[in-house]
Every structure is written in C-alpha cells, then in structure tokens.
PDB file of the backbone (N, CA, C, O) and the ligand in Angstrom, with CONECT records:
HET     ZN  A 101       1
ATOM      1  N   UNK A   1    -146.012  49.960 -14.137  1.00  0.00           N
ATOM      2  CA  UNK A   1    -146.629  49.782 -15.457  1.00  0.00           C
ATOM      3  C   UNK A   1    -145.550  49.532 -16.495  1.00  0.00           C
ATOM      4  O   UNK A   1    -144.426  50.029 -16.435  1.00  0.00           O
ATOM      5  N   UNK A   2    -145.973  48.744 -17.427  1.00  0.00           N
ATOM      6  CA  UNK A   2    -144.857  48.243 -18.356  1.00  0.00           C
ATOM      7  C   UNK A   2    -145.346  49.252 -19.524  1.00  0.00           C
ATOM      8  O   UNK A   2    -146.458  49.743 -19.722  1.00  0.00           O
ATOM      9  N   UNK A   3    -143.817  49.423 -20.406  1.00  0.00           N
ATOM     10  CA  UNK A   3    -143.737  49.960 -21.727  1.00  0.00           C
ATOM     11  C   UNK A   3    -144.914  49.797 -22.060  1.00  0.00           C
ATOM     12  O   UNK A   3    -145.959  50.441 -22.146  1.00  0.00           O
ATOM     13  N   UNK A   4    -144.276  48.143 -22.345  1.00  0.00           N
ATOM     14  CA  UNK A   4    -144.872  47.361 -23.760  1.00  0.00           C
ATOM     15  C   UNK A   4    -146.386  47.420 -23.894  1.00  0.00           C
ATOM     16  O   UNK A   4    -146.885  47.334 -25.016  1.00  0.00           O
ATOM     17  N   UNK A   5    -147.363  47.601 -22.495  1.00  0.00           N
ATOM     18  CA  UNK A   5    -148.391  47.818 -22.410  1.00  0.00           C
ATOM     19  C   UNK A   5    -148.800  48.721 -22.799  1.00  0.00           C
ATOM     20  O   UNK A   5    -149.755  48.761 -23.576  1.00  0.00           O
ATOM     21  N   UNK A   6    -147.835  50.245 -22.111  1.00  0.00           N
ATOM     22  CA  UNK A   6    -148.754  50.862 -22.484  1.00  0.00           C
ATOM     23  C   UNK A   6    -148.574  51.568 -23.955  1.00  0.00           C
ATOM     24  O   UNK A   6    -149.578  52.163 -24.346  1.00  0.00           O
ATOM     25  N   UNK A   7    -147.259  51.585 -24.956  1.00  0.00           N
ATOM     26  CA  UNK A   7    -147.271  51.194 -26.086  1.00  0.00           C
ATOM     27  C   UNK A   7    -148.683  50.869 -26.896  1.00  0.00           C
ATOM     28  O   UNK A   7    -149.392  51.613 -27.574  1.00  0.00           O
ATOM     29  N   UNK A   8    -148.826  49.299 -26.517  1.00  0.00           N
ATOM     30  CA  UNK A   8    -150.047  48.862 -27.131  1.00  0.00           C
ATOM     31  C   UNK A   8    -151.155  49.667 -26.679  1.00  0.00           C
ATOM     32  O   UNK A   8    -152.014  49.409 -27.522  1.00  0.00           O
ATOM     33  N   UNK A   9    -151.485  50.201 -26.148  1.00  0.00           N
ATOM     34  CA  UNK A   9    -152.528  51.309 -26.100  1.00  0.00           C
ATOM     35  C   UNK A   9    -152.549  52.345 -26.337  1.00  0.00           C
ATOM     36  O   UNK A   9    -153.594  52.979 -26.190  1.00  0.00           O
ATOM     37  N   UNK A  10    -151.402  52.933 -26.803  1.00  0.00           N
ATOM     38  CA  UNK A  10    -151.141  54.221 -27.282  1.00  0.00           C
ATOM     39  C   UNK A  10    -151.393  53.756 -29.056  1.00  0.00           C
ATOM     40  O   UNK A  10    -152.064  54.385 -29.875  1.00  0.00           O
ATOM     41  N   UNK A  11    -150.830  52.821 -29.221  1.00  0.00           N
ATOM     42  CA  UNK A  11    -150.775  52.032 -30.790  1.00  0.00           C
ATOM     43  C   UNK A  11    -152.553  51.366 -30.995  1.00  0.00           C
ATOM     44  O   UNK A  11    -152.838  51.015 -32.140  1.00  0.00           O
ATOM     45  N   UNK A  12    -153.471  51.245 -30.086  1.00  0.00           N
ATOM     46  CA  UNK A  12    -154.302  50.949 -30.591  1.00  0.00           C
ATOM     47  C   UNK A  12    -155.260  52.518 -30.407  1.00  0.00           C
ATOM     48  O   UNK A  12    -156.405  52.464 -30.858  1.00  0.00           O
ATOM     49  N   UNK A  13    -155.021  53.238 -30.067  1.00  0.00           N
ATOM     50  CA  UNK A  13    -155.662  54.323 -29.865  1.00  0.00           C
ATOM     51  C   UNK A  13    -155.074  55.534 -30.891  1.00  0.00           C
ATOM     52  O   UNK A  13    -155.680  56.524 -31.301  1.00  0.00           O
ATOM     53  N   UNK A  14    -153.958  55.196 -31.110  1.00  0.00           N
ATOM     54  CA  UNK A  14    -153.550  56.219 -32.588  1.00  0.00           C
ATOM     55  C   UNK A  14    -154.481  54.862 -34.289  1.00  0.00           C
ATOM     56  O   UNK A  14    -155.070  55.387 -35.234  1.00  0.00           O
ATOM     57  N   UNK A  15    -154.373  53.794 -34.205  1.00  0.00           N
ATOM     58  CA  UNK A  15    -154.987  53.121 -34.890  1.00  0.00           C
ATOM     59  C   UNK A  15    -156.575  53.557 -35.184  1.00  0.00           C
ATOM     60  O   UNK A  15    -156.941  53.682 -36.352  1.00  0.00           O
ATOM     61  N   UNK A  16    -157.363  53.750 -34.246  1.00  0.00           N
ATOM     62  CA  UNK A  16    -158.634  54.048 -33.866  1.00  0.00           C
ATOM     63  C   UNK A  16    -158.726  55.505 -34.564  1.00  0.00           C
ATOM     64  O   UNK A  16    -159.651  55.614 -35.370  1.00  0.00           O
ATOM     65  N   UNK A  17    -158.053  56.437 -34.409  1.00  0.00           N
ATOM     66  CA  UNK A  17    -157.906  57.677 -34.604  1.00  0.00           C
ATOM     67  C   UNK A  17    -157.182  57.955 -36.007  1.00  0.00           C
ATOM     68  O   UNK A  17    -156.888  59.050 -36.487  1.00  0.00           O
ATOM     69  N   UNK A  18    -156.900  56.234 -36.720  1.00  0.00           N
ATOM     70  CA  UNK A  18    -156.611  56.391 -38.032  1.00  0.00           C
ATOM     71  C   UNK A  18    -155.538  57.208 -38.475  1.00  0.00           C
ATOM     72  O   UNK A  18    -155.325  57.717 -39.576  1.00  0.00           O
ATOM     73  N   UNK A  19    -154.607  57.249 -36.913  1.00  0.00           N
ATOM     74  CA  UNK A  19    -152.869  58.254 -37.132  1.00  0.00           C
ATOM     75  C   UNK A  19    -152.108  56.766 -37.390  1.00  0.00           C
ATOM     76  O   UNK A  19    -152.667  55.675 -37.276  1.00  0.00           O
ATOM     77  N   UNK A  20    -150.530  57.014 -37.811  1.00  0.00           N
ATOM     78  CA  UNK A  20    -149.446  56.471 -37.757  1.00  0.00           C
ATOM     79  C   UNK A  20    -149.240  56.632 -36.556  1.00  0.00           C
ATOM     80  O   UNK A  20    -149.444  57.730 -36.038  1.00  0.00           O
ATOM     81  N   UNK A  21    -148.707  55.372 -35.719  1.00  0.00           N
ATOM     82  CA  UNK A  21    -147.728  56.236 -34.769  1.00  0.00           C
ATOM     83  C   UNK A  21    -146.129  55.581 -35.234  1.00  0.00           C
ATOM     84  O   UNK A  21    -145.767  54.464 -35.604  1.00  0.00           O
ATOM     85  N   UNK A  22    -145.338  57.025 -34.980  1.00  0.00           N
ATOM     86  CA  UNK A  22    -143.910  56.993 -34.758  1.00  0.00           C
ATOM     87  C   UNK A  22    -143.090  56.128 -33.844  1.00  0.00           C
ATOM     88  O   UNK A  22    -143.166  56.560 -32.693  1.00  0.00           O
ATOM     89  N   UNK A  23    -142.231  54.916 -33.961  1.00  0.00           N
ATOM     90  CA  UNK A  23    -141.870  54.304 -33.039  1.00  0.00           C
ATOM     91  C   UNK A  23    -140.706  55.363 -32.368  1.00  0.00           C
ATOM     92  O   UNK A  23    -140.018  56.227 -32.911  1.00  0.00           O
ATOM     93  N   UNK A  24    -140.782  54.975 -31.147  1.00  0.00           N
ATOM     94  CA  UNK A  24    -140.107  55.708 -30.142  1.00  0.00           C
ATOM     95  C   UNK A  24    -139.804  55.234 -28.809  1.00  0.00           C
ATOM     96  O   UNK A  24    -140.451  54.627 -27.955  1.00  0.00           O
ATOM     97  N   UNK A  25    -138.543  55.725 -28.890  1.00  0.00           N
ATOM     98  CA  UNK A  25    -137.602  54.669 -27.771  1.00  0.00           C
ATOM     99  C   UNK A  25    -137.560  55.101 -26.563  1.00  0.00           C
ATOM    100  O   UNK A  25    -136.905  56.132 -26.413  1.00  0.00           O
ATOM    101  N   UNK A  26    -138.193  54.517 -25.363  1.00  0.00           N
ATOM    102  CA  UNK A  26    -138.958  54.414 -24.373  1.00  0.00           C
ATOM    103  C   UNK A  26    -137.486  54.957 -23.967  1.00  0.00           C
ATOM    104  O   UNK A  26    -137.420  56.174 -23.797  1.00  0.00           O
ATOM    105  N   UNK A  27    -136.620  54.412 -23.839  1.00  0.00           N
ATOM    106  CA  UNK A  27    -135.090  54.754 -22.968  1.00  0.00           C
ATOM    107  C   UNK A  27    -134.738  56.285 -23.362  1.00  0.00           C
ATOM    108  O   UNK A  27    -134.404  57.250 -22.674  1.00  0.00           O
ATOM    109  N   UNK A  28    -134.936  56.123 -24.663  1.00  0.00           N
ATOM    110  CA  UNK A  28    -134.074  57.734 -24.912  1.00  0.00           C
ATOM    111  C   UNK A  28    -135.921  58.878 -24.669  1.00  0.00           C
ATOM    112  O   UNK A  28    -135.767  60.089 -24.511  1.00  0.00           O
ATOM    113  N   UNK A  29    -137.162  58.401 -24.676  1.00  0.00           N
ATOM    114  CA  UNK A  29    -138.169  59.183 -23.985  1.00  0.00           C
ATOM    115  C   UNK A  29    -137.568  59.778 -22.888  1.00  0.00           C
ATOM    116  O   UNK A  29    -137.416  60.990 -22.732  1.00  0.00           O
ATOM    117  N   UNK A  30    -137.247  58.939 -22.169  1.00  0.00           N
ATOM    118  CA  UNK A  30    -137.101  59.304 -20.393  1.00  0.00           C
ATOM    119  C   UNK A  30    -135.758  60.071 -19.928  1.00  0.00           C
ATOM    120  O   UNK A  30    -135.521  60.638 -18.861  1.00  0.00           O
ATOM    121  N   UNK A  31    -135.075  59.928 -20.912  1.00  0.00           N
ATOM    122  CA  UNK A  31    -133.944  60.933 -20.736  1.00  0.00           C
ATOM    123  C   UNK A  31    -133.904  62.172 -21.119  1.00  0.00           C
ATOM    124  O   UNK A  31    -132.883  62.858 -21.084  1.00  0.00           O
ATOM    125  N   UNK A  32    -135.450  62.705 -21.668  1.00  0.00           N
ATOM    126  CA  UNK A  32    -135.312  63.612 -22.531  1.00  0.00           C
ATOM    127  C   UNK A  32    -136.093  64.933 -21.433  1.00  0.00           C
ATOM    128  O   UNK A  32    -137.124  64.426 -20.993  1.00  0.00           O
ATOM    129  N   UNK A  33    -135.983  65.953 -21.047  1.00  0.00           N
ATOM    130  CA  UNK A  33    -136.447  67.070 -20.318  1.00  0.00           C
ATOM    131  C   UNK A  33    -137.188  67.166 -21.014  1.00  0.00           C
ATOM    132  O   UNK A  33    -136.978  67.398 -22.204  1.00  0.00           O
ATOM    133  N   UNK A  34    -138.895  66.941 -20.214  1.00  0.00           N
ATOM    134  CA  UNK A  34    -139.822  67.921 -20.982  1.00  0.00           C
ATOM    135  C   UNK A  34    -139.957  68.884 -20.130  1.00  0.00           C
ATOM    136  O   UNK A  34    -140.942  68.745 -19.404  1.00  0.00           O
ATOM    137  N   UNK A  35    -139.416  69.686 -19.972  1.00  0.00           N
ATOM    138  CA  UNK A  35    -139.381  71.269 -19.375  1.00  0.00           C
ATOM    139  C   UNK A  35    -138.121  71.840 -20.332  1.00  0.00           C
ATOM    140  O   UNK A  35    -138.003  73.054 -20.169  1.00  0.00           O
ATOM    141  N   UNK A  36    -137.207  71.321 -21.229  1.00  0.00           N
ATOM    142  CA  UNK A  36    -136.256  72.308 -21.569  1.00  0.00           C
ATOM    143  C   UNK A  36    -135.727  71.141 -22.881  1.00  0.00           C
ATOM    144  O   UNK A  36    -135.230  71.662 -23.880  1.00  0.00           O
ATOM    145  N   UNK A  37    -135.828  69.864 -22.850  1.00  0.00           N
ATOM    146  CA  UNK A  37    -135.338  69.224 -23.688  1.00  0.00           C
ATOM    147  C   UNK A  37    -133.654  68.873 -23.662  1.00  0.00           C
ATOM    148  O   UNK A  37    -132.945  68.963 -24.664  1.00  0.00           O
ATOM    149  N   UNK A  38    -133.324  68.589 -22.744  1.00  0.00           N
ATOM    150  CA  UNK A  38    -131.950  68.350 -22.260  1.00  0.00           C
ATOM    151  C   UNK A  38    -132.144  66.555 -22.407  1.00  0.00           C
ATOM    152  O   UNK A  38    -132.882  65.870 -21.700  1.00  0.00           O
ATOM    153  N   UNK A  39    -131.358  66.120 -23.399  1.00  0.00           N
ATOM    154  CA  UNK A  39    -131.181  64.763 -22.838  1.00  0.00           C
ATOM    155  C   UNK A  39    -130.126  64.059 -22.312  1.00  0.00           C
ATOM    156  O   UNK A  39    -129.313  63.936 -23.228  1.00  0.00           O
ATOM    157  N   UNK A  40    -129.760  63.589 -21.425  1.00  0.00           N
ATOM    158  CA  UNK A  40    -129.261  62.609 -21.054  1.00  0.00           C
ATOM    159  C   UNK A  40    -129.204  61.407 -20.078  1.00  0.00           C
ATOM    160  O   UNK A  40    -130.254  61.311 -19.443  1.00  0.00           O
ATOM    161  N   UNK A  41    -128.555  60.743 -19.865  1.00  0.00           N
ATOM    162  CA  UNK A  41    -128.328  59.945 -19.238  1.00  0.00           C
ATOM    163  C   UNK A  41    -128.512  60.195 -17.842  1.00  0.00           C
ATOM    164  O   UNK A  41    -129.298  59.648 -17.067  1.00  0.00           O
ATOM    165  N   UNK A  42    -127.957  60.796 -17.702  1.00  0.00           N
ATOM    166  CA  UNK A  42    -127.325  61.547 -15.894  1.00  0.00           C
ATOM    167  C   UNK A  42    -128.906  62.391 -15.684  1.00  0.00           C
ATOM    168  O   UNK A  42    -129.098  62.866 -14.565  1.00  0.00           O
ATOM    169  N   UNK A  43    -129.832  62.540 -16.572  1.00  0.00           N
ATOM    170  CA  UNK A  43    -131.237  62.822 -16.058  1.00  0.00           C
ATOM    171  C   UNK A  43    -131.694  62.166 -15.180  1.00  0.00           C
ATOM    172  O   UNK A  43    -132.454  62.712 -14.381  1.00  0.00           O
ATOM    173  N   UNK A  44    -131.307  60.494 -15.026  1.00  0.00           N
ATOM    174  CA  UNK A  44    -131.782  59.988 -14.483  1.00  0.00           C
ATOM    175  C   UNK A  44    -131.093  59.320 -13.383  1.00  0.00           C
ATOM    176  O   UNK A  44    -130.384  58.318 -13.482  1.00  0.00           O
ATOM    177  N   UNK A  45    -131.307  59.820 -12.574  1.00  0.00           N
ATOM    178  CA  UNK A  45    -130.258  59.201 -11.037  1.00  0.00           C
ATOM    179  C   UNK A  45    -130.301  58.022 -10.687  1.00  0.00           C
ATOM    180  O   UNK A  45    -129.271  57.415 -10.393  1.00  0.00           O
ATOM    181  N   UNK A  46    -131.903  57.281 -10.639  1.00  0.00           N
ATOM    182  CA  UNK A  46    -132.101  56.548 -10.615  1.00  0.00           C
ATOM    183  C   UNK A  46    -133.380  55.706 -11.439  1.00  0.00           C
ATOM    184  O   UNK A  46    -133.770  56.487 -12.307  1.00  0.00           O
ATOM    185  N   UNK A  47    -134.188  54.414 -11.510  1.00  0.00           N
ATOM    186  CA  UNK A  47    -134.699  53.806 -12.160  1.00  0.00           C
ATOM    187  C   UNK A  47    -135.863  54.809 -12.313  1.00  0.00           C
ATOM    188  O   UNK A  47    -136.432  55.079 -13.371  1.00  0.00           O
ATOM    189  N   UNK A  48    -136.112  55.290 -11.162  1.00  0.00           N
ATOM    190  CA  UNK A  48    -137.342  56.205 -11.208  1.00  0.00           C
ATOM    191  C   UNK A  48    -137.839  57.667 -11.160  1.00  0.00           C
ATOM    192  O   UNK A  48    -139.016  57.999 -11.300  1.00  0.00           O
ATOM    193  N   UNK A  49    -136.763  58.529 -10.937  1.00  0.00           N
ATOM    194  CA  UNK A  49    -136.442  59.589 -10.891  1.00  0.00           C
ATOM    195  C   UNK A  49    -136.061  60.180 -11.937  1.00  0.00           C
ATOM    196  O   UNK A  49    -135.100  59.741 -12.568  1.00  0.00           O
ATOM    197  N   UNK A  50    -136.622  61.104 -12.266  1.00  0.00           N
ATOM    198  CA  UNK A  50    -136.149  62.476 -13.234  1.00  0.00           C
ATOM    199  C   UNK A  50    -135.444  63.586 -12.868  1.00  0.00           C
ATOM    200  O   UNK A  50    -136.171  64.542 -12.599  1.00  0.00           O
ATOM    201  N   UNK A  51    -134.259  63.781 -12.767  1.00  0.00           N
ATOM    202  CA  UNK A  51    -134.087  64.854 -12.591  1.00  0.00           C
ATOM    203  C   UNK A  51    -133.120  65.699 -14.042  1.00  0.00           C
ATOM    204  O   UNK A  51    -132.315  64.930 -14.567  1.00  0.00           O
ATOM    205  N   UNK A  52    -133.166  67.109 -14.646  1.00  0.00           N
ATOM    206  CA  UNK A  52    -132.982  67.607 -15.289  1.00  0.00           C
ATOM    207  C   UNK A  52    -131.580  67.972 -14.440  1.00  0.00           C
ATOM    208  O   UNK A  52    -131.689  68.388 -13.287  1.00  0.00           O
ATOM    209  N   UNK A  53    -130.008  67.767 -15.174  1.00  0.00           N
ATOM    210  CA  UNK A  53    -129.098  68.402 -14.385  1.00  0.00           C
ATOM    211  C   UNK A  53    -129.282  70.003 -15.532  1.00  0.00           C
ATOM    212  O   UNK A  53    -129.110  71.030 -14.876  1.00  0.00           O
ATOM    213  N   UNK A  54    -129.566  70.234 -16.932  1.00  0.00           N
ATOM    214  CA  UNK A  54    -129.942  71.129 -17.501  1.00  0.00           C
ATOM    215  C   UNK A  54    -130.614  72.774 -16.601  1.00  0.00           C
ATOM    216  O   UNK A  54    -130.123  73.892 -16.450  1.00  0.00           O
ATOM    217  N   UNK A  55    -132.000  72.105 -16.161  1.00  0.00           N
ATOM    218  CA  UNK A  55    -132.600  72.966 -15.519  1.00  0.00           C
ATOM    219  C   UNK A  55    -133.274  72.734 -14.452  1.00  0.00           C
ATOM    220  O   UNK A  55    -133.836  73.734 -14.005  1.00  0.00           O
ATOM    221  N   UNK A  56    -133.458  71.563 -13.751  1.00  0.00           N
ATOM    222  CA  UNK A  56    -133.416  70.935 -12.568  1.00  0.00           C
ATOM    223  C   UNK A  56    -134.499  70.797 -12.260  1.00  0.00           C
ATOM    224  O   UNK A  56    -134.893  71.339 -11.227  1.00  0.00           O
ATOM    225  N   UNK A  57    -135.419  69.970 -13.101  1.00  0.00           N
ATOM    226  CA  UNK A  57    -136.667  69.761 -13.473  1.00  0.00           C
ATOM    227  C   UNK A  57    -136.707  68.328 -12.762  1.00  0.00           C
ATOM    228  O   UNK A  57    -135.942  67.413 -13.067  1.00  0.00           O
ATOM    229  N   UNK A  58    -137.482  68.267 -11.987  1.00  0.00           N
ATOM    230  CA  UNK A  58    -137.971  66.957 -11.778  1.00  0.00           C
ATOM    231  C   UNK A  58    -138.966  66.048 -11.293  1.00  0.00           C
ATOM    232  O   UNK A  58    -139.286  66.222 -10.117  1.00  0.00           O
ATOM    233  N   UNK A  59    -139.579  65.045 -11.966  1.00  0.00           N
ATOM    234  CA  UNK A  59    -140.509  64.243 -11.940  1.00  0.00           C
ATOM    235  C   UNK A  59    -140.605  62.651 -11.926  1.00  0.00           C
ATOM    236  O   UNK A  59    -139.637  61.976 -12.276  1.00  0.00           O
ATOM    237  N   UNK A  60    -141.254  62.339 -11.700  1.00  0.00           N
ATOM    238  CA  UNK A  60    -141.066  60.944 -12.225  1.00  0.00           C
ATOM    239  C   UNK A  60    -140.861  60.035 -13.179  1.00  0.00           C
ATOM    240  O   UNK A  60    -141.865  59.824 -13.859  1.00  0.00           O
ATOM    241  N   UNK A  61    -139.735  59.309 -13.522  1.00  0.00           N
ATOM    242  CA  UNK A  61    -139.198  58.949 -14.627  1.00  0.00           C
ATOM    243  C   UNK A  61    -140.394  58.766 -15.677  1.00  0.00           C
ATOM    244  O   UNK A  61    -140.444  59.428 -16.713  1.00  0.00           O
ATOM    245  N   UNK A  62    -141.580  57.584 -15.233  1.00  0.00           N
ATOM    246  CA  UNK A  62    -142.591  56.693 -15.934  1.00  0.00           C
ATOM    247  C   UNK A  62    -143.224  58.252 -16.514  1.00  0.00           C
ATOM    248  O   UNK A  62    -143.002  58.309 -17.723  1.00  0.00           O
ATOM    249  N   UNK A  63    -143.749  59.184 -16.147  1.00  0.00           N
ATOM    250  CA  UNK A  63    -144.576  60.563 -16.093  1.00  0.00           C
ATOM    251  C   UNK A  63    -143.414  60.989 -17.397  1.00  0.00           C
ATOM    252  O   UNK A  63    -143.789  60.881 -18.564  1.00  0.00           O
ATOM    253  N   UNK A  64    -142.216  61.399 -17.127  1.00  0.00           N
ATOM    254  CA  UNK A  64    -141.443  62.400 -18.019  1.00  0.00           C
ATOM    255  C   UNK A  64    -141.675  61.579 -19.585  1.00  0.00           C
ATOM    256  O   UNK A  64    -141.979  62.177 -20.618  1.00  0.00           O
ATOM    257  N   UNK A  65    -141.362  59.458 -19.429  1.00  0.00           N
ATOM    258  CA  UNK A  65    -141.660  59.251 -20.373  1.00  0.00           C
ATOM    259  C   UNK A  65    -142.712  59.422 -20.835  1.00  0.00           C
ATOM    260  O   UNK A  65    -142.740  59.857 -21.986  1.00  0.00           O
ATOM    261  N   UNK A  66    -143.571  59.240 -20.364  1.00  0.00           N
ATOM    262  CA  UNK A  66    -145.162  59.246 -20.967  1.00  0.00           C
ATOM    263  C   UNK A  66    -145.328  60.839 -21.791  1.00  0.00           C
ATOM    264  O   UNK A  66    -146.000  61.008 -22.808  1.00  0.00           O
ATOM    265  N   UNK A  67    -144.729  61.654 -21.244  1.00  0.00           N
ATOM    266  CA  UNK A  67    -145.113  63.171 -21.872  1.00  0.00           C
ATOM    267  C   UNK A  67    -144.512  62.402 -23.509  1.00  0.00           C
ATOM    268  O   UNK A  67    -145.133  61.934 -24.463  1.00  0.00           O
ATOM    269  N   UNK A  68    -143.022  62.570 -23.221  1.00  0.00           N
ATOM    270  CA  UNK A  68    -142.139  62.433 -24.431  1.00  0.00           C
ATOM    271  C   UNK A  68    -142.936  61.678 -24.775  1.00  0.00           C
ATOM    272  O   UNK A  68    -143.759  62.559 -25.026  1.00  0.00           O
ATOM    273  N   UNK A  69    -143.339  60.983 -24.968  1.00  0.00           N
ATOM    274  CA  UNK A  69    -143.554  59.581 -26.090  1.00  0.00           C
ATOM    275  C   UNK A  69    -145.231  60.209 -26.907  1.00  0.00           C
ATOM    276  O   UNK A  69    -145.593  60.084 -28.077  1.00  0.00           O
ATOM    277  N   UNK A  70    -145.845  60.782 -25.898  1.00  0.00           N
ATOM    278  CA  UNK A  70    -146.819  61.423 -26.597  1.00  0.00           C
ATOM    279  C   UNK A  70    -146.911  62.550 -27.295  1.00  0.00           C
ATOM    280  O   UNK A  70    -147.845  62.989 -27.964  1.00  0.00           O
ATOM    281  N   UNK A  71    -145.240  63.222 -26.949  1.00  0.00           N
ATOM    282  CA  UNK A  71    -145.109  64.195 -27.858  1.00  0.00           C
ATOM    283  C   UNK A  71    -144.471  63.897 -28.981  1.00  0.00           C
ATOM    284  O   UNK A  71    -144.478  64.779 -29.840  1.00  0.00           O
ATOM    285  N   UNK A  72    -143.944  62.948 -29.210  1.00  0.00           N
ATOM    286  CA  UNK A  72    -142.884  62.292 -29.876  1.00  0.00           C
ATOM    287  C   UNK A  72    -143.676  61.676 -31.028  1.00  0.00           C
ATOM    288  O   UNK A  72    -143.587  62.113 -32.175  1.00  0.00           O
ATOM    289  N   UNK A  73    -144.337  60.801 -30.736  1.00  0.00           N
ATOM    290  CA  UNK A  73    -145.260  60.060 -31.369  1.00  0.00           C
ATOM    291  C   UNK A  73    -146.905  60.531 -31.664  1.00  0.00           C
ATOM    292  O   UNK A  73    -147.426  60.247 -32.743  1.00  0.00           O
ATOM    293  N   UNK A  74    -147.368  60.989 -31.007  1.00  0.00           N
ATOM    294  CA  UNK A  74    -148.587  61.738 -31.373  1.00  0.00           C
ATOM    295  C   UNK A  74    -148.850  63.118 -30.634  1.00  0.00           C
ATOM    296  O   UNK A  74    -148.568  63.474 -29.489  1.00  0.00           O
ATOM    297  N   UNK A  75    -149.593  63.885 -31.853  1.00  0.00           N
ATOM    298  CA  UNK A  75    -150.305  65.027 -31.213  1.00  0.00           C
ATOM    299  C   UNK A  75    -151.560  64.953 -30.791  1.00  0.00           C
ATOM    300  O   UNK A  75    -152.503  64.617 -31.508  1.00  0.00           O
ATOM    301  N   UNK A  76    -151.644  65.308 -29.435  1.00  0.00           N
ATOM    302  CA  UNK A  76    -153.274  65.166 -28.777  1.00  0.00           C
ATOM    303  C   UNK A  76    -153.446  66.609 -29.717  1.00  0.00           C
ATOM    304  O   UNK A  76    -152.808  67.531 -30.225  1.00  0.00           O
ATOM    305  N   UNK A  77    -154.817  66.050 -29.531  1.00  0.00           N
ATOM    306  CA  UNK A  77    -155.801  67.320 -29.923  1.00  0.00           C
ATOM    307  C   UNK A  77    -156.981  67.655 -29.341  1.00  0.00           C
ATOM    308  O   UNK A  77    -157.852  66.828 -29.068  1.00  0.00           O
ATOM    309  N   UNK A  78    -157.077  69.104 -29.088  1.00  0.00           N
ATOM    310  CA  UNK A  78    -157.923  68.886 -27.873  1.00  0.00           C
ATOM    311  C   UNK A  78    -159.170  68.970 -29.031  1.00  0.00           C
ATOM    312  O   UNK A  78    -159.117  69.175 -30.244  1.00  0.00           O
ATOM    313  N   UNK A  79    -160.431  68.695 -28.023  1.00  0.00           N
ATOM    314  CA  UNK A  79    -161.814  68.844 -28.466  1.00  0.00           C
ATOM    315  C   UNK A  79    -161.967  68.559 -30.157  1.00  0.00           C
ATOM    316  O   UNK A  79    -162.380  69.271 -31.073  1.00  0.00           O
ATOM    317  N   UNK A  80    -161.385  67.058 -30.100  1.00  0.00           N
ATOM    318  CA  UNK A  80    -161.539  66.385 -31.555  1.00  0.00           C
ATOM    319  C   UNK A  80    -161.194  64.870 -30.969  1.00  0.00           C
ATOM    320  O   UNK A  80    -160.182  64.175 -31.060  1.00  0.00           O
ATOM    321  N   UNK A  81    -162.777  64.614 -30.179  1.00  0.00           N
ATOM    322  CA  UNK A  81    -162.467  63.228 -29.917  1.00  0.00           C
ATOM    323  C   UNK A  81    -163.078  62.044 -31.126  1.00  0.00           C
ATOM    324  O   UNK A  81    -162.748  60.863 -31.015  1.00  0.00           O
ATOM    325  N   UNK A  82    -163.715  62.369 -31.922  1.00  0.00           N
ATOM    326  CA  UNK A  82    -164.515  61.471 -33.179  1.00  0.00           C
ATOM    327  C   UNK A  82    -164.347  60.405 -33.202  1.00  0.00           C
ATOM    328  O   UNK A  82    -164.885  59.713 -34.066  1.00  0.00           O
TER     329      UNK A  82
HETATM  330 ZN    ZN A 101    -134.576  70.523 -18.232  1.00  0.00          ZN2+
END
C-alpha cells in the first residue's frame, strides 16, 4: 500500500470530520516506537520491519507507520462517529 494513498484517505476523512490534518512525514512516522517513542533510523533493519533497538518492540514497518501518523495527525475518538 502506498503513502500517498493512504494519506488521501486519512485527508479526506479528517476533511469529512471537519479536522485539520497535520502534515506528517511518513519516513520519520516509521522510525518512531509506538511502544516507547524511540526514534531512529536503525529502527528499521529493513524496508519492512520494525524493530525498536530502544525497547525491542517489533512490528511491521507499514502498521508502526500507520499508528504514528494517526497519532501524529489525528485523534480518533471513540463513539463520535457523526
Ligand atoms: Zn521502543
């Protein structure tokens, strides 16, 4: 799955919901631990892999970004779908 796609659906679905969204950089998303917030580089071993050398958290790169970017850029809210 590409960014840029899913970007535009995160951007038409904060639109809909009448939020801003925050631009946010897909590269530095995926480097970022969402289990502890460690970022770097060396998080990522490879194109697709997450691993936390911090706290040794790991998931799938596309997954770790997707958290970050939705934490980054919008707050879900639960049971306020309108
Ligand atoms: Zn971590």
């Amino acid at each position: 799955a590409g960014w840029g796609v899913f970007l535009t659906i995160l951007h038409a679905k904060a639109e809909s919901a009448g939020r801003e969204v925050i631009a946010v950089d897909p590269r530095n998303t995926s480097r970022t631990c969402p289990a502890c917030g460690h970022t770097a580089k060396e998080n990522r071993p490879t194109q697709e892999k997450f691993h936390c050398l911090a706290c040794g958290h790991t998931a799938h790169a596309d997954t770790v970004g997707a958290i970050n970017v939705l934490r980054a850029g919008l707050v879900p809210r639960h049971a306020n779908p309108a």
